[in-house]
C-alpha positions in Angstrom: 54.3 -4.8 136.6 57.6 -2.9 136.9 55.2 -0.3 138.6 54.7 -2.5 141.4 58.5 -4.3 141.8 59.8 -2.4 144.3 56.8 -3.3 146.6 57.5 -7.1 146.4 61.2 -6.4 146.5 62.2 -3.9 149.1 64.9 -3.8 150.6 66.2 -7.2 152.5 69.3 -9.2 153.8 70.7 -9.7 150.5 71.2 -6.4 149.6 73.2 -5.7 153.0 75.0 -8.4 152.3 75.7 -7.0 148.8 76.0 -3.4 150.2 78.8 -4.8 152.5 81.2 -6.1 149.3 81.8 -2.2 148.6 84.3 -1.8 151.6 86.8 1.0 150.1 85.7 4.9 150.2 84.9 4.9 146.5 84.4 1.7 144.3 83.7 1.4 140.6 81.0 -0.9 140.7 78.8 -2.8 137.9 75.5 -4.1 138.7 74.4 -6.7 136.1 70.4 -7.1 135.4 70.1 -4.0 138.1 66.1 -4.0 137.6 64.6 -1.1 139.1 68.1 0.0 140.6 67.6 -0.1 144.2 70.8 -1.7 145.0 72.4 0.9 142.5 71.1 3.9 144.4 72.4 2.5 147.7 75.6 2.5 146.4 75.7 5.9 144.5 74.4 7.2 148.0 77.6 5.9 149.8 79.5 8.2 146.7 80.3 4.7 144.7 80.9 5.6 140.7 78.0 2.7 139.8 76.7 1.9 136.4 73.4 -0.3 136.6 73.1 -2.8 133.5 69.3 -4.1 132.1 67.8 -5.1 129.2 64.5 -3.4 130.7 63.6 0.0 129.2 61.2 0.2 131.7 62.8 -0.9 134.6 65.5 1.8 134.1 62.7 4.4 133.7 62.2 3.5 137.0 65.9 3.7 138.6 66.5 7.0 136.9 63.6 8.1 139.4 65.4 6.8 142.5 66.9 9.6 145.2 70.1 8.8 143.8 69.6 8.1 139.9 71.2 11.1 138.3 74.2 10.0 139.8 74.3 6.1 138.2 75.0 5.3 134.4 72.3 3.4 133.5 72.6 1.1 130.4 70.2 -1.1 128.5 71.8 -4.1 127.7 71.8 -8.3 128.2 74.5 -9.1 130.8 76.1 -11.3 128.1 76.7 -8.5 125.0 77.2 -5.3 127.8 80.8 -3.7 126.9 82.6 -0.6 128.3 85.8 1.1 128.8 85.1 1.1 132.7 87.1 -1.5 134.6 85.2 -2.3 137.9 86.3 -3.5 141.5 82.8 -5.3 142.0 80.4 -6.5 139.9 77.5 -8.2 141.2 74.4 -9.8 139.8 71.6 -9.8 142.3 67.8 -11.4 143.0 68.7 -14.5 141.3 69.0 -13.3 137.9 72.2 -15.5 137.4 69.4 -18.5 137.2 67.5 -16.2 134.0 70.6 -17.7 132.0 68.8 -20.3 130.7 71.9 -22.0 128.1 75.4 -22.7 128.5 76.1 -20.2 126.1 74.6 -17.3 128.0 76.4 -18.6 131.3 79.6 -18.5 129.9 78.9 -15.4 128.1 78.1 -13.1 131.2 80.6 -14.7 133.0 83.3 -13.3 130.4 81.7 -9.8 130.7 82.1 -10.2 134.0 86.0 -11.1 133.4 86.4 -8.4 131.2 85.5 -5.9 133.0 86.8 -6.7 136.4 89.9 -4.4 137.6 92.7 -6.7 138.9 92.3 -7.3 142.5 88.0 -6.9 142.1 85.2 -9.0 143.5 82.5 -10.4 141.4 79.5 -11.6 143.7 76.3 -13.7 142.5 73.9 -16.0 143.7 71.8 -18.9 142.5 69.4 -21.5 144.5 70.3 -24.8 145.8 69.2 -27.2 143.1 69.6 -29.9 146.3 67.0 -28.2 148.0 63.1 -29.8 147.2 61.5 -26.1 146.0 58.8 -27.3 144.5 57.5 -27.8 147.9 58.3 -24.6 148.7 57.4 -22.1 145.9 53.8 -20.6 145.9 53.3 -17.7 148.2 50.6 -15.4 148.5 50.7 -11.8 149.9 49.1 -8.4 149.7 50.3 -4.9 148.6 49.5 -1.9 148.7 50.2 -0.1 145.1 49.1 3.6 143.8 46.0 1.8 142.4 45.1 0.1 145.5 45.8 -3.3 147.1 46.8 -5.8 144.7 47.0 -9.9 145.6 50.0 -11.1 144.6 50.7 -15.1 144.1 53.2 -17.2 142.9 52.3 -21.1 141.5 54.7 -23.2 140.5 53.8 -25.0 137.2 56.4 -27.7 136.7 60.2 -28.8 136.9 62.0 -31.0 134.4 65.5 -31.7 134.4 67.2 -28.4 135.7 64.4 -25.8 134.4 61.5 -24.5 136.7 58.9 -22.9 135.0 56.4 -20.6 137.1 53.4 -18.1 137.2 53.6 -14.8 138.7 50.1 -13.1 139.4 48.8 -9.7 140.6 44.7 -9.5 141.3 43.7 -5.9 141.1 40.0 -4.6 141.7 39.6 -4.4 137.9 42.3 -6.6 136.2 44.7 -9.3 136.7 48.3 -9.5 135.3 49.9 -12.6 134.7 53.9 -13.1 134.4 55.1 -16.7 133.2 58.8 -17.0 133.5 61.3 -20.0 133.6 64.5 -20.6 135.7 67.5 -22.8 135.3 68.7 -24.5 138.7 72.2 -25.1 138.2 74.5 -27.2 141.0 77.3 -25.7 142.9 79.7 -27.8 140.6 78.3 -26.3 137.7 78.6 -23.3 138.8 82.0 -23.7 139.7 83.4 -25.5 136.9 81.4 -22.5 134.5 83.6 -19.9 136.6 86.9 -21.7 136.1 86.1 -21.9 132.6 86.0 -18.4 131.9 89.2 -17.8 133.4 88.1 -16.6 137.2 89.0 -18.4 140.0 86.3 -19.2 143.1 87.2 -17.2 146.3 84.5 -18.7 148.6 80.7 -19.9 148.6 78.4 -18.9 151.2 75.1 -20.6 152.2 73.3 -17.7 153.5 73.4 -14.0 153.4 74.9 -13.7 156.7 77.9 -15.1 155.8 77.7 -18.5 157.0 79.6 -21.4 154.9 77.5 -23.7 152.1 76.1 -26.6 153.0 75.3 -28.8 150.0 72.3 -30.5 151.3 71.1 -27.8 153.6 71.3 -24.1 152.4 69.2 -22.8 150.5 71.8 -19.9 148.8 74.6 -20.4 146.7 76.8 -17.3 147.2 79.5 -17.1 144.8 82.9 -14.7 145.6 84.7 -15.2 142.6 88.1 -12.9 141.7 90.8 -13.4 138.5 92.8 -16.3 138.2 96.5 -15.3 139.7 98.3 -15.3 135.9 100.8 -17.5 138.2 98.3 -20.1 138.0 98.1 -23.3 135.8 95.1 -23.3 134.4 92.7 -25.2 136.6 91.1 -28.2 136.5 87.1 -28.5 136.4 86.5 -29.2 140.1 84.5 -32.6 141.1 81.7 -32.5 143.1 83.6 -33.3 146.5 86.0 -30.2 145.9 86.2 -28.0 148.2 86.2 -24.1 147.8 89.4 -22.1 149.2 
């Protein structure tokens, strides 16, 4: 299956928008559950010192083949137990793998790597889906692509939704097989979200509601972009935020 991720993920708006966080002439920048390191490579082409983070062995035996792999530290590890030296001024988790956190614990724990390793003065960016947003209705898809072994169908089905937990089907129809992925998400809201950050000692910058930049709307957009940065040691600790807060 990794052999075929890069078809069903190329490039696309997020990753502009992600592309577009490293601003300065040379960042230090952490990707969290970096898959098969495209975003990683884009980076280390622009001359960004970028270590790519998964718990995939084989997904990282596919980044080190990108154009730019030799120049990315890869490292196999879960977002929540990943530990360095290397202080970072962005660290991003990308293609919704904030929502493969499926418990509180593991939530609060990748959010404290993300604190800890965050220079003063970084960015950390994620996303997650809408929970307000009916994606049930919304979820299968069918398409066709063309892999080394010839065209392969892939679909996705959703199977069911109970309290904040979507669990679905990935499949991928060759001539002579057919490989099935069964995965489950966690759709936490905004407020969540927010109060999780504040609880690990960061501070929410801004929430976007689409890749282009535009501003959340609770009952509209589908993306919950999260700018979070370190709490000013100025600050009071803050308060969990209610659901009619509104982001800075």
């Amino acid at each position: 299956m990794v052999e075929l991720y890069d078809l069903g993920n190329a490039w696309s708006i997020d990753r502009d928008f992600y592309l577009s966080l490293a601003r300065q002439p040379r960042q230090r920048i952490l990707d969290l559950g970096c898959g098969t390191g495209l975003l990683c490579d884009a980076y280390a082409a622009l001359n960004h010192d970028v270590t790519g983070v998964d718990p995939s062995p084989a997904m990282l035996a596919s980044a080190r083949r990108k154009p730019h792999g030799d120049a990315v530290e890869w490292v196999q590890s879960f977002a929540q137990t990943y530990r360095s030296d290397k202080r970072f001024d962005l660290i991003v988790m990308t293609g919704h793998a904030f929502q493969v956190l499926l418990e509180d614990a593991d939530v609060q724990a990748t959010l404290a790597t993300m604190r800890t390793h965050l220079k003063s003065g970084g960015v950390i960016a994620f996303e997650s889906r809408n929970r307000a947003i009916d994606w049930t209705a919304r979820w299968n898809y069918d398409k066709v692509l063309d892999s080394p072994r010839g065209s392969v169908r892939e679909s996705r089905r959703f199977i069911s939704m109970g309290n904040d937990r979507m669990t679905f089907e990935l499949r991928y129809r060759f001539r002579d097989e057919t490989l099935i992925s069964k995965s489950e998400l966690r759709f936490l809201s905004r407020r969540d979200i927010e109060n999780a950050i504040i609880a690990s000692g960061l501070c929410v910058a801004n929430i976007f509601g689409t890749w282009n930049g535009e501003a959340f709307q609770e009952d509209s957009s589908e993306e919950m972009i999260f700018i979070a940065r370190m709490r000013p040691k100025s600050h009071l600790p803050a308060r969990q935020v209610s659901s009619e807060a509104r982001t800075e």
